[in-house]
N, CA and C atoms as an extended XYZ file, in Angstrom:
243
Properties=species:S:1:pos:R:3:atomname:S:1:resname:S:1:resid:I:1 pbc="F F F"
N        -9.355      -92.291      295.308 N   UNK     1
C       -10.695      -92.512      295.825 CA  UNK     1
C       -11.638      -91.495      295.178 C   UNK     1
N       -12.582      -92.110      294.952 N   UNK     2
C       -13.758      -90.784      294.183 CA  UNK     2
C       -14.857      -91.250      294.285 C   UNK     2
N       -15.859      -90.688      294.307 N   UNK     3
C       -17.512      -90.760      294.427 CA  UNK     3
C       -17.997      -91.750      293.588 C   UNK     3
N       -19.078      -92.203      293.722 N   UNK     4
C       -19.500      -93.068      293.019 CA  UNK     4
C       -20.215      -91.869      292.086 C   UNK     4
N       -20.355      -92.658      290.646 N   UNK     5
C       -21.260      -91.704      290.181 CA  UNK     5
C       -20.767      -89.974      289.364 C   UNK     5
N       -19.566      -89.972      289.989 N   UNK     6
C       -18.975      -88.653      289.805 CA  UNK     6
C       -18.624      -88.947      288.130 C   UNK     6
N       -18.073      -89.658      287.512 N   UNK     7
C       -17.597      -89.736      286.664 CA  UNK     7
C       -19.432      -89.047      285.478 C   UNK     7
N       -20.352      -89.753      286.188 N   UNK     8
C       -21.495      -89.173      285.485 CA  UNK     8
C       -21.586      -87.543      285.419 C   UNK     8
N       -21.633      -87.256      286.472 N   UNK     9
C       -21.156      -85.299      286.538 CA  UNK     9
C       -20.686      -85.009      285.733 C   UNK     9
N       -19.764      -85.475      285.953 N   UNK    10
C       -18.366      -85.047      284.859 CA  UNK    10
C       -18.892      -84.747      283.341 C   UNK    10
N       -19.149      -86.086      282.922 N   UNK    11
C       -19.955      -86.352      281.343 CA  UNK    11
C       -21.407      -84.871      281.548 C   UNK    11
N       -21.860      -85.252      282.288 N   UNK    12
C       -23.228      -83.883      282.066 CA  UNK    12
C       -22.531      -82.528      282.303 C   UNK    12
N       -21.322      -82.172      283.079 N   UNK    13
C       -20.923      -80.700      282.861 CA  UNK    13
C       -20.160      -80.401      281.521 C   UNK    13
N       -19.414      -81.252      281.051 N   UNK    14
C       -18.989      -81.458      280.203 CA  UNK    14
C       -19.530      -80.888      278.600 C   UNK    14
N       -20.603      -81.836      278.201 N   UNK    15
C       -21.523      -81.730      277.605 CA  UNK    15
C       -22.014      -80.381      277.688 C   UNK    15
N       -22.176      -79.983      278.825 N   UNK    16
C       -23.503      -78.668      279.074 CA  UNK    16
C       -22.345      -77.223      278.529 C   UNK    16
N       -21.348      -77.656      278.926 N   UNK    17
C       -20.686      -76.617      278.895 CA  UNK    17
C       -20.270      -76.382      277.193 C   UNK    17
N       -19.827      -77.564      276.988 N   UNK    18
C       -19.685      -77.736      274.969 CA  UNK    18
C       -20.629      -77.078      274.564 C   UNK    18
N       -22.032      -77.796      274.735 N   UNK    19
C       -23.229      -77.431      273.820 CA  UNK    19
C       -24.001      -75.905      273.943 C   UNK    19
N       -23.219      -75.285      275.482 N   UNK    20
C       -23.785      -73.858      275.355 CA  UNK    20
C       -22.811      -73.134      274.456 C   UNK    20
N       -21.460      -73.492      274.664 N   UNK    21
C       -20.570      -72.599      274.092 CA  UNK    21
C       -20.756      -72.633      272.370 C   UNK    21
N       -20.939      -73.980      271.940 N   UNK    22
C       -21.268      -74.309      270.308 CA  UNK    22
C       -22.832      -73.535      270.094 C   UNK    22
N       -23.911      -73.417      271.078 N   UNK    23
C       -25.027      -72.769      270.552 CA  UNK    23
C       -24.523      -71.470      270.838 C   UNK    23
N       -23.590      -70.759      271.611 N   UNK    24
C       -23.719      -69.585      271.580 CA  UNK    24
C       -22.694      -68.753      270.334 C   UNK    24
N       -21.475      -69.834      269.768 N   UNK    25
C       -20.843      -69.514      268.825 CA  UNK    25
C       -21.635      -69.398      267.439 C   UNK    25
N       -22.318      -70.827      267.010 N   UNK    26
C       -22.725      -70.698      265.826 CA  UNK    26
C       -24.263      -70.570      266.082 C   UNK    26
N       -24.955      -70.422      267.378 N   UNK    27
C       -26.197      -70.107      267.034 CA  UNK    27
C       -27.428      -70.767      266.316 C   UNK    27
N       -27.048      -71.941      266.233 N   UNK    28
C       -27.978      -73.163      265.745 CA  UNK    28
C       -28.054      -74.440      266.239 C   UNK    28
N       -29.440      -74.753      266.145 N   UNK    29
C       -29.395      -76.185      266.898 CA  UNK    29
C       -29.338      -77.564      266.410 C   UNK    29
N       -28.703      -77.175      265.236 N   UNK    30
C       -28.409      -78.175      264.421 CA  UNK    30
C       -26.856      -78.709      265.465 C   UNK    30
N       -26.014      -78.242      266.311 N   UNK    31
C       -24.985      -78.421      266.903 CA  UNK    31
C       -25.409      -79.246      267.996 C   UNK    31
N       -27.128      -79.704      267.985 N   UNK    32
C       -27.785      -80.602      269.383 CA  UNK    32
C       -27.325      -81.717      268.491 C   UNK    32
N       -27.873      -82.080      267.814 N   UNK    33
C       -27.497      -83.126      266.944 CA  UNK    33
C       -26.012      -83.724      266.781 C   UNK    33
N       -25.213      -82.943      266.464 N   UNK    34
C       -23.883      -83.130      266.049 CA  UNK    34
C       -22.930      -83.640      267.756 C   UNK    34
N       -23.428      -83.035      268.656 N   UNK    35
C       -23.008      -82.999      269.891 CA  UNK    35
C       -23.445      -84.789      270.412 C   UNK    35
N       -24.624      -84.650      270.173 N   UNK    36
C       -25.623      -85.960      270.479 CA  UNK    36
C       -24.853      -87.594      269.871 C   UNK    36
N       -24.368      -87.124      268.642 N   UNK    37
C       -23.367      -88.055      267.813 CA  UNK    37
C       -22.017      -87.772      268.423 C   UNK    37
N       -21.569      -87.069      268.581 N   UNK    38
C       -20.055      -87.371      268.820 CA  UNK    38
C       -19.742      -87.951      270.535 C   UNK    38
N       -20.955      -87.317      271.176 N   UNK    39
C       -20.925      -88.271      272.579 CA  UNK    39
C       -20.790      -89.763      272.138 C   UNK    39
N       -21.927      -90.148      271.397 N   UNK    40
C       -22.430      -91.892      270.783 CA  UNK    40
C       -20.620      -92.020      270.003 C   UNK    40
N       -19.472      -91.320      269.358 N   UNK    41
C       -18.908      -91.744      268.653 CA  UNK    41
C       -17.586      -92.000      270.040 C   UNK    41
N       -17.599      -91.151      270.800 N   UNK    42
C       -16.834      -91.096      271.964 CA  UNK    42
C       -16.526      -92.854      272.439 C   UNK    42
N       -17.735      -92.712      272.767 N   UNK    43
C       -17.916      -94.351      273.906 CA  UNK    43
C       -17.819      -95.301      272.596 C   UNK    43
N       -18.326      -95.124      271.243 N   UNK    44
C       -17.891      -96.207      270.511 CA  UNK    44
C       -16.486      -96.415      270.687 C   UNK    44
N       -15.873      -95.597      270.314 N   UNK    45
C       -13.682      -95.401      270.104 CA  UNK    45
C       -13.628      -96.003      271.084 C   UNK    45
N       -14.408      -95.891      272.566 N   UNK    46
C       -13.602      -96.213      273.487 CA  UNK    46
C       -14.102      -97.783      273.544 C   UNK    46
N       -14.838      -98.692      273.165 N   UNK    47
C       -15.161      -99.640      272.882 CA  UNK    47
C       -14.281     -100.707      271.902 C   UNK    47
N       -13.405     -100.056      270.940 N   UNK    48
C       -12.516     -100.442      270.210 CA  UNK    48
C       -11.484     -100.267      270.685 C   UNK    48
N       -10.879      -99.855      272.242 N   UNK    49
C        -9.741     -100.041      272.578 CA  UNK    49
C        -9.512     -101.092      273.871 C   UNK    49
N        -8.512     -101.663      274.082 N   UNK    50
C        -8.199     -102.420      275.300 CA  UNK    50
C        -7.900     -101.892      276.324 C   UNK    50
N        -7.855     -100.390      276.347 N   UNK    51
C        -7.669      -99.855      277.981 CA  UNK    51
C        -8.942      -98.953      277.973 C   UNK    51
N        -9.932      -99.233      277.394 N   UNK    52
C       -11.281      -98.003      277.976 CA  UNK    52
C       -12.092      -98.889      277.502 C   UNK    52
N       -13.412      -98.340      278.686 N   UNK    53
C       -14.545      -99.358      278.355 CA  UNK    53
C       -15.626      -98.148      278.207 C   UNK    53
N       -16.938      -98.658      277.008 N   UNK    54
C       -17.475      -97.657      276.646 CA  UNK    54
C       -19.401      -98.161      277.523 C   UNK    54
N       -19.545      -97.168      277.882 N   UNK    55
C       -20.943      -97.625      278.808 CA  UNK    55
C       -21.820      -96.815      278.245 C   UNK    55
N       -23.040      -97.181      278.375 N   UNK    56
C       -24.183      -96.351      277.598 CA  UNK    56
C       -24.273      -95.285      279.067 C   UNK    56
N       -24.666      -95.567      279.834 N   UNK    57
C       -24.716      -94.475      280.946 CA  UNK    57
C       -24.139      -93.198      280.905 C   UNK    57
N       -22.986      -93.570      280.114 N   UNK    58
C       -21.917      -92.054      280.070 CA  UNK    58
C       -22.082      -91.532      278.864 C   UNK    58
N       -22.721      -92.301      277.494 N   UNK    59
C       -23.721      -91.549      276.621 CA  UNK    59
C       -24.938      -90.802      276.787 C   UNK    59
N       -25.692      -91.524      277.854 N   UNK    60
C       -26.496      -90.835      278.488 CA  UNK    60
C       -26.820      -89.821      279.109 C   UNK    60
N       -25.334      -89.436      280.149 N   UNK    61
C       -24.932      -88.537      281.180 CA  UNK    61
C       -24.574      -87.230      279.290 C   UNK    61
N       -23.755      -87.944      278.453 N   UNK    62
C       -23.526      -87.059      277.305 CA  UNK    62
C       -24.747      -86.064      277.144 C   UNK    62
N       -25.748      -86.951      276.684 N   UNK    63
C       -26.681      -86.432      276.741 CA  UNK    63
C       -28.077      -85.337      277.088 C   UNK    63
N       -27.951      -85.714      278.364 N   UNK    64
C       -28.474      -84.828      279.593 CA  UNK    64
C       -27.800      -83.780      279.260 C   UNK    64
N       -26.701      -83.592      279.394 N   UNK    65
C       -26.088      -82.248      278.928 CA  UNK    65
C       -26.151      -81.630      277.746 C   UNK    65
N       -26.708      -82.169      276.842 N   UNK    66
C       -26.667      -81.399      275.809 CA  UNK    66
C       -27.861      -80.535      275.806 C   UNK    66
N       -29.207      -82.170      276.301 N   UNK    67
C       -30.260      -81.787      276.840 CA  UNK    67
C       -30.307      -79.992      277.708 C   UNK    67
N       -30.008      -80.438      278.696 N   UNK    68
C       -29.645      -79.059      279.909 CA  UNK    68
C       -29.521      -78.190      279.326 C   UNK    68
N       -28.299      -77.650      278.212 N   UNK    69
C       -27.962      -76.713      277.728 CA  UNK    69
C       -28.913      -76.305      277.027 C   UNK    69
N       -29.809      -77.218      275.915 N   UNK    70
C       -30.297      -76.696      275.036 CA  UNK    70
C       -31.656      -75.924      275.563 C   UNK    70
N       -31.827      -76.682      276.784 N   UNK    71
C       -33.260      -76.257      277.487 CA  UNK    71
C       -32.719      -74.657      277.997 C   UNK    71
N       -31.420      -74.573      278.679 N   UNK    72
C       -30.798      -73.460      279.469 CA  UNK    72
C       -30.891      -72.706      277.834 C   UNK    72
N       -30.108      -72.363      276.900 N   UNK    73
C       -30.451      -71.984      275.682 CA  UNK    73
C       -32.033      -71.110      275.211 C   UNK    73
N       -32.439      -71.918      275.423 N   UNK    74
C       -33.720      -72.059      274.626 CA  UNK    74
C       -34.975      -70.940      275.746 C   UNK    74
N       -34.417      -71.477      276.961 N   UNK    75
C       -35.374      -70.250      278.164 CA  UNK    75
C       -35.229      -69.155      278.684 C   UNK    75
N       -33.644      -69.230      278.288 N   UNK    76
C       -33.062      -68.411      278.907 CA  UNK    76
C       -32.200      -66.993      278.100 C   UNK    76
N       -32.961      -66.775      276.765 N   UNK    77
C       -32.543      -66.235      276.226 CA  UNK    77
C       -33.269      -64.999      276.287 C   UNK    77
N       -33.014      -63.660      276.061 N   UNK    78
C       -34.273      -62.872      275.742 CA  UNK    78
C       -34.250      -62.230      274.313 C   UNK    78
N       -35.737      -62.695      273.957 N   UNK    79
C       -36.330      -62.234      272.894 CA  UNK    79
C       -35.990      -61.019      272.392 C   UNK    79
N       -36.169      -61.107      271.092 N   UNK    80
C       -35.439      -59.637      270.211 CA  UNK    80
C       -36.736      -59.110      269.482 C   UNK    80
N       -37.543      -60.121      269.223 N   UNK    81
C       -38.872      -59.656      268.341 CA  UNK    81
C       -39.754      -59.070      269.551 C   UNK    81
């Protein structure tokens, strides 16, 4: 039994948690991008198989998180100059 909706969580902590750890390793936001695609390549794969179904919603939820992070990133940093 599980929440409705939970599976969306999941996809946005997910995400948030990748895309801080990849901006805080390599430090560029060229990794929004790359993150942004491999969510979109995720749900494709799973579209080409007979036991997973691929939904834009959970690209979406991908998303938001990368979103989140990059905003958490981006405000929450303090300035060096």
């Amino acid at each position: 039994m599980s929440m409705p909706g939970l599976d969306k969580v999941v996809h946005v902590l997910l995400f948030l948690w990748l895309t801080l750890t990849a901006l805080w390793i390599w430090r560029k936001t060229a990794v929004i991008h790359v993150l942004l695609m491999l969510g979109a390549l995720i749900e494709l794969t799973q579209s080409l198989t007979p036991y997973r179904s691929a939904e834009m919603l959970d690209w979406l939820a991908d998303a938001l998180g990368v979103l989140l992070a990059w905003y958490v990133w981006r405000y929450t940093r303090i300035s060096t100059a």
